[in-house]
PDB file of N, H, CA, C and O in Angstrom:
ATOM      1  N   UNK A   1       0.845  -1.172   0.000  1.00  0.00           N
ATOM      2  CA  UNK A   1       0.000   0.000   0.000  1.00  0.00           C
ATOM      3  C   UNK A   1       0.893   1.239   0.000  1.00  0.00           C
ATOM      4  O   UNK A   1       1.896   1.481   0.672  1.00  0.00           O
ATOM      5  N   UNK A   2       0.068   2.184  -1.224  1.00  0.00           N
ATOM      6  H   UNK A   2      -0.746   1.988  -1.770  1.00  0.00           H
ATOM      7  CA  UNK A   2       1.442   3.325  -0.947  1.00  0.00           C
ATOM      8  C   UNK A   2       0.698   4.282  -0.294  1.00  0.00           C
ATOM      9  O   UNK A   2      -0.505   4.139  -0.508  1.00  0.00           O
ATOM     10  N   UNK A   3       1.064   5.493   0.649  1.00  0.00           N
ATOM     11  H   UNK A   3       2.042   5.609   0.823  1.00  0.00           H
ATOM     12  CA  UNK A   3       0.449   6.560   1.154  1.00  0.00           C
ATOM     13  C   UNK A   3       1.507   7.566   0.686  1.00  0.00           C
ATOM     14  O   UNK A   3       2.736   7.558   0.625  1.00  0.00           O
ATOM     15  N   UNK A   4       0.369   8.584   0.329  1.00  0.00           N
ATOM     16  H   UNK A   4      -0.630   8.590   0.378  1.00  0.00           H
ATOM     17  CA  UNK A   4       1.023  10.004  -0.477  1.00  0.00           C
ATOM     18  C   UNK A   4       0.597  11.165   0.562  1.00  0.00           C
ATOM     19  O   UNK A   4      -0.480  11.292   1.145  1.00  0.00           O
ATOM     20  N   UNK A   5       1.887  12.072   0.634  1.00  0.00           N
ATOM     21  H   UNK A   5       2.762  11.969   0.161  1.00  0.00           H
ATOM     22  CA  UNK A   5       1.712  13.248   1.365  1.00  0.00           C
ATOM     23  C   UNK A   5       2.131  14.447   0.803  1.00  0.00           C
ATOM     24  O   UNK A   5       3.325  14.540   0.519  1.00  0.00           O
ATOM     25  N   UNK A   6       1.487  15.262   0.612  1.00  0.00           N
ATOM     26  H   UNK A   6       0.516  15.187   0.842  1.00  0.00           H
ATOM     27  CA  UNK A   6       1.763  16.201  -0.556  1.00  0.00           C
ATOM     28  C   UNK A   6       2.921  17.153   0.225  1.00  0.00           C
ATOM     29  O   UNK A   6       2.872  17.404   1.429  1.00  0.00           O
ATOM     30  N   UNK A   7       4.208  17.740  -0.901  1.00  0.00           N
ATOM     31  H   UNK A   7       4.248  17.536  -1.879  1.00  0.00           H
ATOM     32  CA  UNK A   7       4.717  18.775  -0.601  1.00  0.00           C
ATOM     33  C   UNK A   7       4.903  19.896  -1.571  1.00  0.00           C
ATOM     34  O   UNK A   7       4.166  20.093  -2.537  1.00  0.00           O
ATOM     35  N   UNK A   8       5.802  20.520  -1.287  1.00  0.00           N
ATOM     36  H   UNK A   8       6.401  20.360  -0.502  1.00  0.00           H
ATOM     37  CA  UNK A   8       5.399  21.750  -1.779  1.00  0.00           C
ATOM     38  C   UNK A   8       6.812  21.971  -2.665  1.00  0.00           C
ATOM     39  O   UNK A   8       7.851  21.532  -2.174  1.00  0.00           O
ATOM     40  N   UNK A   9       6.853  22.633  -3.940  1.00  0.00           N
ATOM     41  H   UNK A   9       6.009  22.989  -4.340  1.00  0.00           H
ATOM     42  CA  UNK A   9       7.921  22.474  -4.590  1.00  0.00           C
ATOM     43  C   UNK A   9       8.412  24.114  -4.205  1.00  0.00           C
ATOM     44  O   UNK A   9       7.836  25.192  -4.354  1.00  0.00           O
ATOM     45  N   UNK A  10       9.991  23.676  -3.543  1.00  0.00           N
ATOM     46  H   UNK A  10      10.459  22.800  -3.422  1.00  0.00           H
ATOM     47  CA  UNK A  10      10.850  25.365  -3.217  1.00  0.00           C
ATOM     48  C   UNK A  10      11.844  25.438  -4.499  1.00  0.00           C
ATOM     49  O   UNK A  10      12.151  26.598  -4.773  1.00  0.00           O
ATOM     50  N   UNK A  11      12.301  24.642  -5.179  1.00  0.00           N
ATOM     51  H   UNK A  11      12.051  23.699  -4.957  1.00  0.00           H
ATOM     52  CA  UNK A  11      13.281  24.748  -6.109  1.00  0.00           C
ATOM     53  C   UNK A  11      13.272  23.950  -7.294  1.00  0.00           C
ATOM     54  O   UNK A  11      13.092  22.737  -7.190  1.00  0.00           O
ATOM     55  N   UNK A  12      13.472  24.576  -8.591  1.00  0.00           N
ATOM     56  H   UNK A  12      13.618  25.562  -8.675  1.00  0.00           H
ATOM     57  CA  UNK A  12      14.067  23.841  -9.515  1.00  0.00           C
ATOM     58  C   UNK A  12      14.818  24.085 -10.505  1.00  0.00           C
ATOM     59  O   UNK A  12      15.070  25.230 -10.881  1.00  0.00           O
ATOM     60  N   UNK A  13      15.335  22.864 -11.131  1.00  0.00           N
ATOM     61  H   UNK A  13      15.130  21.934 -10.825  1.00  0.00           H
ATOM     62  CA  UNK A  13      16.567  23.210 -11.855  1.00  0.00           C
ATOM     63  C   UNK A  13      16.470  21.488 -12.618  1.00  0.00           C
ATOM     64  O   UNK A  13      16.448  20.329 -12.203  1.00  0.00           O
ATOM     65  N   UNK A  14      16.435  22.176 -13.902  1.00  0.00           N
ATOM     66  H   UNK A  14      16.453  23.117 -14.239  1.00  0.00           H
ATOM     67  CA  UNK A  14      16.023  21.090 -15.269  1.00  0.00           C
ATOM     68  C   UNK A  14      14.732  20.675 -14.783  1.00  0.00           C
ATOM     69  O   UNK A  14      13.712  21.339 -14.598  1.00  0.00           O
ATOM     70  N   UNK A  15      15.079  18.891 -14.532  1.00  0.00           N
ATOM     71  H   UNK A  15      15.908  18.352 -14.682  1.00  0.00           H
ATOM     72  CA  UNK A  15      13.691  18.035 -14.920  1.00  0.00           C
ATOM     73  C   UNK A  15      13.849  17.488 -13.296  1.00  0.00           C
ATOM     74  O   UNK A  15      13.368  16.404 -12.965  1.00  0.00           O
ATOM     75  N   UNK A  16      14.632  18.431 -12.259  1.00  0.00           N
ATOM     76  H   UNK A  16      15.022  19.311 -12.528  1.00  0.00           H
ATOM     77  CA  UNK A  16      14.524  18.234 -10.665  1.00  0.00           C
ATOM     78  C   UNK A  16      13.985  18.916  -9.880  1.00  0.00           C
ATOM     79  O   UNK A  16      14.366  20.080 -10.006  1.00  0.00           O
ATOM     80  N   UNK A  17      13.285  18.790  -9.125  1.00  0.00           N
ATOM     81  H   UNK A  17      12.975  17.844  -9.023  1.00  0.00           H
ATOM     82  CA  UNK A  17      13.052  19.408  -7.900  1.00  0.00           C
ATOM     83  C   UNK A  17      13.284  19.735  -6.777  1.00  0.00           C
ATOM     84  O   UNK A  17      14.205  18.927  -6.655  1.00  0.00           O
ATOM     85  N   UNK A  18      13.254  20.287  -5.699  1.00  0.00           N
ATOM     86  H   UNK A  18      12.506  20.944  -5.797  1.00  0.00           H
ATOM     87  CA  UNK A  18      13.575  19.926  -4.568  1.00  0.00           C
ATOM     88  C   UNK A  18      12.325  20.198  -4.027  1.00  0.00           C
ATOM     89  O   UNK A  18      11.657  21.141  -4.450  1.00  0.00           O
ATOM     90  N   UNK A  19      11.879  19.358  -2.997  1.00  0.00           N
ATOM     91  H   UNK A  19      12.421  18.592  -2.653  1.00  0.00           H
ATOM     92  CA  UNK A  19      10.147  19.404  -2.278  1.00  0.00           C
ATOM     93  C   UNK A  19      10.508  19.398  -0.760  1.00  0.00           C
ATOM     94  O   UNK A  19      11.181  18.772   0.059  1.00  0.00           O
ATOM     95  N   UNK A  20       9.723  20.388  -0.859  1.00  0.00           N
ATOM     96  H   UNK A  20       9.177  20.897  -1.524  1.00  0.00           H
ATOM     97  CA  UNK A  20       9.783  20.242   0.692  1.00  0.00           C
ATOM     98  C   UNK A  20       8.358  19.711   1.817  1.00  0.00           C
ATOM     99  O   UNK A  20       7.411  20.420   2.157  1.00  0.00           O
ATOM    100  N   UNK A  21       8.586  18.430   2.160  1.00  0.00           N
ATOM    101  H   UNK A  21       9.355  17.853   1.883  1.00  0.00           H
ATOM    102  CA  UNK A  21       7.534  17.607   3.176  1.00  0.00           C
ATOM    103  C   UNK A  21       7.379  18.049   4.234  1.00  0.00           C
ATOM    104  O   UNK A  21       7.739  17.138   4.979  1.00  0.00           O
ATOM    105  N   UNK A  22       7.060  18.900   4.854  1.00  0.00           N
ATOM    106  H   UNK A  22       6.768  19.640   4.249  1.00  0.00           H
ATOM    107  CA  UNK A  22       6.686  19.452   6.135  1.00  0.00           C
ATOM    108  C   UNK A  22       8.239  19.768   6.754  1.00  0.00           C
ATOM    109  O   UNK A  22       8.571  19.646   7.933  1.00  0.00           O
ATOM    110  N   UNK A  23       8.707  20.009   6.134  1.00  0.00           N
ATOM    111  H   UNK A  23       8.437  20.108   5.176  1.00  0.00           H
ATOM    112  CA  UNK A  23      10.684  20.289   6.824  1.00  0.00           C
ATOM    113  C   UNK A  23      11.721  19.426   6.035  1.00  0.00           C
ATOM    114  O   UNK A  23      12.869  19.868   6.058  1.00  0.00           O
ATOM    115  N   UNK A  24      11.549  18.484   5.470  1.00  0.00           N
ATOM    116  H   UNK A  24      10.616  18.124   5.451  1.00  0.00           H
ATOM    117  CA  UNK A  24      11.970  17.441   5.267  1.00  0.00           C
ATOM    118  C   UNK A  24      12.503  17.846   3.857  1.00  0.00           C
ATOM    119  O   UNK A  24      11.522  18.082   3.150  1.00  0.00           O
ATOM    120  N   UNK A  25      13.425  17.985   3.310  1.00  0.00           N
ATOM    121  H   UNK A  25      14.221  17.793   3.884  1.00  0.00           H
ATOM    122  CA  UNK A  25      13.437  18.097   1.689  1.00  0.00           C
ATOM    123  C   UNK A  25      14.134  17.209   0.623  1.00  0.00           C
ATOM    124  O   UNK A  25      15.266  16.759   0.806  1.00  0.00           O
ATOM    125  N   UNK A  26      13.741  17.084   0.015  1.00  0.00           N
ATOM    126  H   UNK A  26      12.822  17.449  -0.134  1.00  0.00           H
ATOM    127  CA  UNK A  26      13.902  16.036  -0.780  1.00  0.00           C
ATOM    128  C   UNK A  26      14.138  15.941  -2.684  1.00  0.00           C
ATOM    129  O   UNK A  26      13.019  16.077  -3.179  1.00  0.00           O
ATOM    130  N   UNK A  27      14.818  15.825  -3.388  1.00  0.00           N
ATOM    131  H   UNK A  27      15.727  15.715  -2.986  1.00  0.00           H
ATOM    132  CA  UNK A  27      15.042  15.674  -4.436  1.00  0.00           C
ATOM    133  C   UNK A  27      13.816  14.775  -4.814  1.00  0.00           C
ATOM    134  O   UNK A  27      13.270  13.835  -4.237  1.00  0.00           O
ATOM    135  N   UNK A  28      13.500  15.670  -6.465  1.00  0.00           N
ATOM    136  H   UNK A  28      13.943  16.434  -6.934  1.00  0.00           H
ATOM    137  CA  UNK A  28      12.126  14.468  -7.209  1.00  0.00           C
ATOM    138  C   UNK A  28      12.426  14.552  -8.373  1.00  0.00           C
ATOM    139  O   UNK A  28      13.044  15.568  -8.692  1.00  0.00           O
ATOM    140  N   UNK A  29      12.215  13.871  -9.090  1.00  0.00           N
ATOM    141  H   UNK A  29      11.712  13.046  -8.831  1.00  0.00           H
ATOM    142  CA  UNK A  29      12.401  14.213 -10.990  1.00  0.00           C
ATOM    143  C   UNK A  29      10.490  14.791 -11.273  1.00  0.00           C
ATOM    144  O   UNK A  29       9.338  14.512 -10.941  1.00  0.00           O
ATOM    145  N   UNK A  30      11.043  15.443 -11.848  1.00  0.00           N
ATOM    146  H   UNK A  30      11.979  15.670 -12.119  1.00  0.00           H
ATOM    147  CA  UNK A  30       9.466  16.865 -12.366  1.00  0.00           C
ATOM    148  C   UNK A  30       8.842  16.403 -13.705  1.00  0.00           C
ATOM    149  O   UNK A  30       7.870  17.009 -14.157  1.00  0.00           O
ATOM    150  N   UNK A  31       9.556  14.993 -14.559  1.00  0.00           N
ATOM    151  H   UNK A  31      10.345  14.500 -14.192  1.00  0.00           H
ATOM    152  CA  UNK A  31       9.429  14.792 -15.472  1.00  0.00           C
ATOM    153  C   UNK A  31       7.777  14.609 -16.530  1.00  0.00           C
ATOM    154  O   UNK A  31       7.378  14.660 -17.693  1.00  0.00           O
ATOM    155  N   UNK A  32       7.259  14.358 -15.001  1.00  0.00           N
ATOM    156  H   UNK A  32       7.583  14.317 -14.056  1.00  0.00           H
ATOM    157  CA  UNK A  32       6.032  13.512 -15.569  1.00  0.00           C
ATOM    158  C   UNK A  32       5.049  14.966 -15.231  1.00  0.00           C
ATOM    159  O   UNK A  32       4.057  14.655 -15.891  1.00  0.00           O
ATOM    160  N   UNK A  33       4.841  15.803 -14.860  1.00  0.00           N
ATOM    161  H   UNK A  33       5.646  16.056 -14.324  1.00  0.00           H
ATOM    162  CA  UNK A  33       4.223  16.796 -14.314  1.00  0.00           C
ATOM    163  C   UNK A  33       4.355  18.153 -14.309  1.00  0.00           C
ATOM    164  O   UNK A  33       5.284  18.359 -13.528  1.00  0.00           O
ATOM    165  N   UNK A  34       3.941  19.255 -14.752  1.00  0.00           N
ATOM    166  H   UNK A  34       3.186  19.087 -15.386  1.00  0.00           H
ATOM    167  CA  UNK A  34       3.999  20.758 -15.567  1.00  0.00           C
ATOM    168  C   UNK A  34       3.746  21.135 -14.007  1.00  0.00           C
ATOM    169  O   UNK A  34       2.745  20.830 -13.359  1.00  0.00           O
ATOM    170  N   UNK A  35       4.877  21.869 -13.547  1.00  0.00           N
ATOM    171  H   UNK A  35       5.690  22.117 -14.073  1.00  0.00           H
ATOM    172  CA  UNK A  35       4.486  22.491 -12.029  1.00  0.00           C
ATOM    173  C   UNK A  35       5.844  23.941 -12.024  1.00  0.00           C
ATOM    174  O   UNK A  35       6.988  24.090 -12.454  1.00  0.00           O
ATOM    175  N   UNK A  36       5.191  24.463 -11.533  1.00  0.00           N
ATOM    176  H   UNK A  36       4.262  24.342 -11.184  1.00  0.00           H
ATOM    177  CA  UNK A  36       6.605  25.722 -10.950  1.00  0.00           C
ATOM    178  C   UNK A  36       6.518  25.595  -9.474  1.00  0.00           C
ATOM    179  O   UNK A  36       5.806  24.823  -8.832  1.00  0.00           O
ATOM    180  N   UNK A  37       7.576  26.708  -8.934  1.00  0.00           N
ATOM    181  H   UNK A  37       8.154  27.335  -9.456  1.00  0.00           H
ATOM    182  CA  UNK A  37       8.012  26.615  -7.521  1.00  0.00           C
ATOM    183  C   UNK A  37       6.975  27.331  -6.869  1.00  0.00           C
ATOM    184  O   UNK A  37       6.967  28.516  -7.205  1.00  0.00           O
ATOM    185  N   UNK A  38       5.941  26.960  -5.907  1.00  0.00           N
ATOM    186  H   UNK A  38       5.947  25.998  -5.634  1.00  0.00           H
ATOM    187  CA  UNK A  38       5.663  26.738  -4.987  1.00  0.00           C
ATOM    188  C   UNK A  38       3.947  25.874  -5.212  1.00  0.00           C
ATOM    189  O   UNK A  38       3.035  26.048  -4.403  1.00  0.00           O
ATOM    190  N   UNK A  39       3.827  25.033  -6.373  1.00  0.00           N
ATOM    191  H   UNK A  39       4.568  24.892  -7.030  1.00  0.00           H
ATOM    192  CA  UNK A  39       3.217  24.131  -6.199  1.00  0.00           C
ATOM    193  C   UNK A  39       3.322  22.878  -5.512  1.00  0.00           C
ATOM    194  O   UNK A  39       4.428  22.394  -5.273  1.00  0.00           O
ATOM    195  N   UNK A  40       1.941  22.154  -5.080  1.00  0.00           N
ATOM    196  H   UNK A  40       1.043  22.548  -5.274  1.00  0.00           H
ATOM    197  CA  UNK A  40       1.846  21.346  -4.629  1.00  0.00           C
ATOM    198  C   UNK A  40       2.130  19.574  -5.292  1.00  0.00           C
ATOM    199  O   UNK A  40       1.629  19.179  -6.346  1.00  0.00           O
ATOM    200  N   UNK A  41       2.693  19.040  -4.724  1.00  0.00           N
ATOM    201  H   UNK A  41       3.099  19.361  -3.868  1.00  0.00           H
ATOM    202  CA  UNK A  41       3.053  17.790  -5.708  1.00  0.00           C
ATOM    203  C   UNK A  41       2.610  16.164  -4.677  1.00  0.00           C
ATOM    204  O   UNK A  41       2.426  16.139  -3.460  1.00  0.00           O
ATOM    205  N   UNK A  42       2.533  14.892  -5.698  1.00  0.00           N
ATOM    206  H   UNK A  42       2.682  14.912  -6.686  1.00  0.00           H
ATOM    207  CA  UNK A  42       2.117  14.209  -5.026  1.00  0.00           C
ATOM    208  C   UNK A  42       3.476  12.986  -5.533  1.00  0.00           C
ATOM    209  O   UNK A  42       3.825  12.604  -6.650  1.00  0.00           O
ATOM    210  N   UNK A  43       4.000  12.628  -4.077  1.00  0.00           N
ATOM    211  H   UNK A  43       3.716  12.938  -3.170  1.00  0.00           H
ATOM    212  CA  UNK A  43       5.274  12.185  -5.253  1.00  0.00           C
ATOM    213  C   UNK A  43       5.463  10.809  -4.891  1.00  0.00           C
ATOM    214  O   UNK A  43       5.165  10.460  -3.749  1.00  0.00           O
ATOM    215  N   UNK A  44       5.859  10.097  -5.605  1.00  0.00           N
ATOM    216  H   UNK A  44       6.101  10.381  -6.533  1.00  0.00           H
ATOM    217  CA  UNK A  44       5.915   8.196  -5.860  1.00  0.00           C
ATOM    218  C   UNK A  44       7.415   7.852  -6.103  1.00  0.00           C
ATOM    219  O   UNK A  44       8.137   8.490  -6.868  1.00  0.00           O
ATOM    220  N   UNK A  45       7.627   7.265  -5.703  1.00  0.00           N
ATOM    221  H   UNK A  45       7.040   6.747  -5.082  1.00  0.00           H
ATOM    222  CA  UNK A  45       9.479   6.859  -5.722  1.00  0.00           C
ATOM    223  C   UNK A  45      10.126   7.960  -6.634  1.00  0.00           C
ATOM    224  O   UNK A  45      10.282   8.102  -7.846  1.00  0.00           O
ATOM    225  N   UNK A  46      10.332   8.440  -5.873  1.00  0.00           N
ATOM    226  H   UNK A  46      10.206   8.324  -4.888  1.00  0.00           H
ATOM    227  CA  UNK A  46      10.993  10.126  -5.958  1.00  0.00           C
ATOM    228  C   UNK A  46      10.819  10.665  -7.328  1.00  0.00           C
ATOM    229  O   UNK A  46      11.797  11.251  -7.792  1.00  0.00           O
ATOM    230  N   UNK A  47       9.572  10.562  -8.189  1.00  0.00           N
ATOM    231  H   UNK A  47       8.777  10.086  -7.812  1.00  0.00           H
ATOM    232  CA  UNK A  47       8.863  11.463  -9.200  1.00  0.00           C
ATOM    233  C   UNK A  47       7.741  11.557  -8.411  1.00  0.00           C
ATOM    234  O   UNK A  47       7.300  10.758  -7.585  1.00  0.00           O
ATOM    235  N   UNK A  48       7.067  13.325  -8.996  1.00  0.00           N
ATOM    236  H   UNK A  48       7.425  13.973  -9.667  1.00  0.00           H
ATOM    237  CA  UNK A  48       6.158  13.915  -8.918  1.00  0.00           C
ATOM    238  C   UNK A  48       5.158  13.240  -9.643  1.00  0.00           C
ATOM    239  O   UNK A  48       5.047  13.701 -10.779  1.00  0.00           O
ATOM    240  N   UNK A  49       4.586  12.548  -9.455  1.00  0.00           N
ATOM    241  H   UNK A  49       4.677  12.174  -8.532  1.00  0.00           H
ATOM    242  CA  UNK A  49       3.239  11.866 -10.118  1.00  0.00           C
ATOM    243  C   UNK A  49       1.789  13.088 -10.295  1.00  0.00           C
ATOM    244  O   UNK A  49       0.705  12.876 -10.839  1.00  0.00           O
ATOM    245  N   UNK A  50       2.096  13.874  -9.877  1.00  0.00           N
ATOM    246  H   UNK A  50       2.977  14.046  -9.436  1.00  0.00           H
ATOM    247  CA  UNK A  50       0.242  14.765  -9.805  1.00  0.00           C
ATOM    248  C   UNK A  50       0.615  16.094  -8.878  1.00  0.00           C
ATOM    249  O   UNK A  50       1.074  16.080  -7.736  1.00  0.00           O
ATOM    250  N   UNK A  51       0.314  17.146  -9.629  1.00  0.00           N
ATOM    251  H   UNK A  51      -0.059  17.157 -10.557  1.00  0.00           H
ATOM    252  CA  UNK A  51       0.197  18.441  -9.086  1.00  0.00           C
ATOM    253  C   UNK A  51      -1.334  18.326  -8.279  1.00  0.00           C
ATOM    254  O   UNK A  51      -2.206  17.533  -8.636  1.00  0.00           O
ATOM    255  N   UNK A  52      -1.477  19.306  -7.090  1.00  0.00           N
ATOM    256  H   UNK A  52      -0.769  19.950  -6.800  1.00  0.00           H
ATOM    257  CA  UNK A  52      -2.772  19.718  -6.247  1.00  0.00           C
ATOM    258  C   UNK A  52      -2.746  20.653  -5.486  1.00  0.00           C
ATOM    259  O   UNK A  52      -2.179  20.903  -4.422  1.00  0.00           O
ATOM    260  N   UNK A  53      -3.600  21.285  -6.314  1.00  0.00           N
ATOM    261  H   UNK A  53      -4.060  21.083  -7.179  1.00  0.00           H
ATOM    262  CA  UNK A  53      -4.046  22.666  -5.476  1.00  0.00           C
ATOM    263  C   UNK A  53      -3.770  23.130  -4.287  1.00  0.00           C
ATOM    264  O   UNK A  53      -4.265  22.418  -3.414  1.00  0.00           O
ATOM    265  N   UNK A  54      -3.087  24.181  -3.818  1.00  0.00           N
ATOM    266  H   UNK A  54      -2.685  24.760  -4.528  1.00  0.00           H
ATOM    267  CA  UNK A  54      -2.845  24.398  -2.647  1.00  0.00           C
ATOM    268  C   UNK A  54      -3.827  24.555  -1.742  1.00  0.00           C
ATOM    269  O   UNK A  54      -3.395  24.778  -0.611  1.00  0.00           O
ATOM    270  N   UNK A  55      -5.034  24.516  -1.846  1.00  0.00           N
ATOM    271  H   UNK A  55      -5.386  24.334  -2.765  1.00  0.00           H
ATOM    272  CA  UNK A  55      -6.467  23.887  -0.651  1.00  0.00           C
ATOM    273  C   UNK A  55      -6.203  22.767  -0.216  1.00  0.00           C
ATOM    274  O   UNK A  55      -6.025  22.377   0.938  1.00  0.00           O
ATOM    275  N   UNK A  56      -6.178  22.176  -1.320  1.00  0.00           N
ATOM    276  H   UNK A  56      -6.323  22.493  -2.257  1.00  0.00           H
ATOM    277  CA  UNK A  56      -6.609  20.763  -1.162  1.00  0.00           C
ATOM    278  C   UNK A  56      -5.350  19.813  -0.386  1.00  0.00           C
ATOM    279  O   UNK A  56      -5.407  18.785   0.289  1.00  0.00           O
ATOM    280  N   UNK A  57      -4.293  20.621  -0.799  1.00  0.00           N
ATOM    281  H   UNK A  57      -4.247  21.456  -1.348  1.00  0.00           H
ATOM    282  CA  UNK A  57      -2.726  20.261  -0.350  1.00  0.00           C
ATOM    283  C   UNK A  57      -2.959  20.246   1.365  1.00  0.00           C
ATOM    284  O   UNK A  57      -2.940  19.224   2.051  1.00  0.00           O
ATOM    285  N   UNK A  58      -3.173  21.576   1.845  1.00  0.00           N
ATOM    286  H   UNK A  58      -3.189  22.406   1.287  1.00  0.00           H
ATOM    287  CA  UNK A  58      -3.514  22.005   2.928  1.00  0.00           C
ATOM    288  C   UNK A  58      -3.859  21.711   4.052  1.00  0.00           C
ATOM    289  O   UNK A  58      -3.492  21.929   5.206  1.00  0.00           O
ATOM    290  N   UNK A  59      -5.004  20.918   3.281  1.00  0.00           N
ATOM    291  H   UNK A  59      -5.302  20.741   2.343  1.00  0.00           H
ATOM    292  CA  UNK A  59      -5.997  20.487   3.597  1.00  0.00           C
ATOM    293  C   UNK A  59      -5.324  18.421   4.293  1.00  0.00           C
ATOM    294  O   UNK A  59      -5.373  17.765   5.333  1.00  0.00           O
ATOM    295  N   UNK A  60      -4.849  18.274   3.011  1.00  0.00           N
ATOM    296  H   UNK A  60      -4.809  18.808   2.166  1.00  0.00           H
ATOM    297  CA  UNK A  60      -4.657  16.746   3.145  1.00  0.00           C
ATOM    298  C   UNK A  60      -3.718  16.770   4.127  1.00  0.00           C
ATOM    299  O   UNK A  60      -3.868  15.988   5.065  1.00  0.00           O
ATOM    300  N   UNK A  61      -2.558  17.673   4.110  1.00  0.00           N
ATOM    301  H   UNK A  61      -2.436  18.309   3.348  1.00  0.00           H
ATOM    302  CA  UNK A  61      -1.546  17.854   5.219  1.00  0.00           C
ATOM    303  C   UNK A  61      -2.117  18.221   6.980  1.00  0.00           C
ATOM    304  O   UNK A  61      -1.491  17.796   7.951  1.00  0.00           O
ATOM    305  N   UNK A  62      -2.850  18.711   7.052  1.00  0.00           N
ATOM    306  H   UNK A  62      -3.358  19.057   6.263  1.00  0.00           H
ATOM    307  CA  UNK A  62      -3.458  18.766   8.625  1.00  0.00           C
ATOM    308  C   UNK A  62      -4.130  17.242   8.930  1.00  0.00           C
ATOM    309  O   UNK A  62      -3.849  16.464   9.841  1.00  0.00           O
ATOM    310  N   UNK A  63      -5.281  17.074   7.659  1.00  0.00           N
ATOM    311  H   UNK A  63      -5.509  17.706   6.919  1.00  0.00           H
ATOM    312  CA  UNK A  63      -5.502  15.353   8.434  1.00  0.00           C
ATOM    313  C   UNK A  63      -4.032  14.294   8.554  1.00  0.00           C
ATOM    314  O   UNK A  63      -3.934  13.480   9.473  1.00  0.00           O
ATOM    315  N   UNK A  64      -3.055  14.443   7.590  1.00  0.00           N
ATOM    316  H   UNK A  64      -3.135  15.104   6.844  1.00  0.00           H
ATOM    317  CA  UNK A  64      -1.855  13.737   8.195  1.00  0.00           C
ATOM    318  C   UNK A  64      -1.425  14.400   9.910  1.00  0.00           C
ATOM    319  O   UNK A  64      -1.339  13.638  10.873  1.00  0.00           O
ATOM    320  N   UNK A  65      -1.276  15.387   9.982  1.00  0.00           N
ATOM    321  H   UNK A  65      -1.346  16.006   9.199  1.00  0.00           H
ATOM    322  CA  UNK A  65      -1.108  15.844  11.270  1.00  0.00           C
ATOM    323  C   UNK A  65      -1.943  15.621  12.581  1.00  0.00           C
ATOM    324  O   UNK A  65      -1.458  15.815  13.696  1.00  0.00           O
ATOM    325  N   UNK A  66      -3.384  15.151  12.345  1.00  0.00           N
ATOM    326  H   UNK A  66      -3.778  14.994  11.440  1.00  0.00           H
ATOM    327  CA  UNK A  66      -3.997  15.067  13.574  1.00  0.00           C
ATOM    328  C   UNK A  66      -3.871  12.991  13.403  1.00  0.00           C
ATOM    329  O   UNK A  66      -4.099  12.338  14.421  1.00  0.00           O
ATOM    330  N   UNK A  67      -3.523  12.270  12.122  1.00  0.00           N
ATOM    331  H   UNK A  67      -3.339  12.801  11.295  1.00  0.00           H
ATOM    332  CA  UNK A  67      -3.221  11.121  12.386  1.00  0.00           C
ATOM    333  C   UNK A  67      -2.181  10.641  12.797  1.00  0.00           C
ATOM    334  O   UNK A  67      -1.922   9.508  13.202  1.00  0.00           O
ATOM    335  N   UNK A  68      -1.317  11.919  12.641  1.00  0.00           N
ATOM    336  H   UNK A  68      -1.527  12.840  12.312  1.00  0.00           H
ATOM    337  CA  UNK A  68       0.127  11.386  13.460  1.00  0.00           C
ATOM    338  C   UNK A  68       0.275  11.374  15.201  1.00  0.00           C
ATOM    339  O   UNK A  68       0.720  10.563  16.013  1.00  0.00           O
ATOM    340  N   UNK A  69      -0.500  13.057  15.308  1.00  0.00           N
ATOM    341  H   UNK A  69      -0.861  13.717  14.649  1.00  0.00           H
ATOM    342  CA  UNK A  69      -0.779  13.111  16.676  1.00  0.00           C
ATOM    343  C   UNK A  69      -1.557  12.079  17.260  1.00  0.00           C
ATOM    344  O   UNK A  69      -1.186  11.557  18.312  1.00  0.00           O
ATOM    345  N   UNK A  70      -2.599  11.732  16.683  1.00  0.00           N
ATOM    346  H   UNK A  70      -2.900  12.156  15.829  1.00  0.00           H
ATOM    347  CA  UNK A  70      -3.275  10.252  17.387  1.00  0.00           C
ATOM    348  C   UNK A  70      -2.482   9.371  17.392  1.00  0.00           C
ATOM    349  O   UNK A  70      -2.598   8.688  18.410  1.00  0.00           O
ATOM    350  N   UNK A  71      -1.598   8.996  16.635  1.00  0.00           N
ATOM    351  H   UNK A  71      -1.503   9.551  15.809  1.00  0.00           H
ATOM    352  CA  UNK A  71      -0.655   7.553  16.442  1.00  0.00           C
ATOM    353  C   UNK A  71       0.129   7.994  18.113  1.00  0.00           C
ATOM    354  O   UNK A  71       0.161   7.130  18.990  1.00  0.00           O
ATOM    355  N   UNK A  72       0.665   9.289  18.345  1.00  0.00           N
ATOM    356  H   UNK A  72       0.638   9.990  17.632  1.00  0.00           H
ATOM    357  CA  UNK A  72       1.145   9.475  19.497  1.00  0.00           C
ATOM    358  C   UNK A  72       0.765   9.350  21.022  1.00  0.00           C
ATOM    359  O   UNK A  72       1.415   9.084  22.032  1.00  0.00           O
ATOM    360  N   UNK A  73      -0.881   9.727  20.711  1.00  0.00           N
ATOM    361  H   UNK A  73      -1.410   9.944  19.890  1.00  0.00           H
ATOM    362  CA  UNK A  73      -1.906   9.557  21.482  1.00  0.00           C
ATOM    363  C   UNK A  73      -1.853   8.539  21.962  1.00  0.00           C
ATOM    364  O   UNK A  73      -1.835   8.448  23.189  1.00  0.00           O
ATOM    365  N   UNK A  74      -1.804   7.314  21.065  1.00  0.00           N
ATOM    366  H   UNK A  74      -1.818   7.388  20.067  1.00  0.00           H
ATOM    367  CA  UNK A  74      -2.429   6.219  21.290  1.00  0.00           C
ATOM    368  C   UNK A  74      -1.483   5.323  21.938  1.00  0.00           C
ATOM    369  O   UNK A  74      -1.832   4.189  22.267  1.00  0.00           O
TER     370      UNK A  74
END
């Protein structure tokens, strides 16, 4: 099962990215996906598979945050 967490693209240069996951940053290849720097990306063994709206990005990133805090909770 794969789980996707969207980040946010701070840099690029050619057909790379650099994304940043809640702090975390990370190199992606941009190949498959039309995005500039500070879109949202959904990324699969380090390509960007799917740009998303920064709502919806937002959005998906806080429910990761209150499932992590519960995982802590619990």
């Amino acid at each position: 099962m794969c789980l996707a967490v969207p980040g946010k693209v701070i840099e690029i240069k050619d057909s790379v990215g650099i994304v940043d996951f809640n702090g975390i940053k990370r190199e992606v290849r941009l190949d498959l996906v039309d995005v500039i720097v500070g879109d949202y990306v959904i990324v699969h063994t380090g390509f960007a598979i799917e740009k998303m709206g920064e709502k919806e990005a937002l959005e998906s990133l806080e429910i990761w945050k209150e499932l992590l805090k519960f995982q802590e909770d619990y």
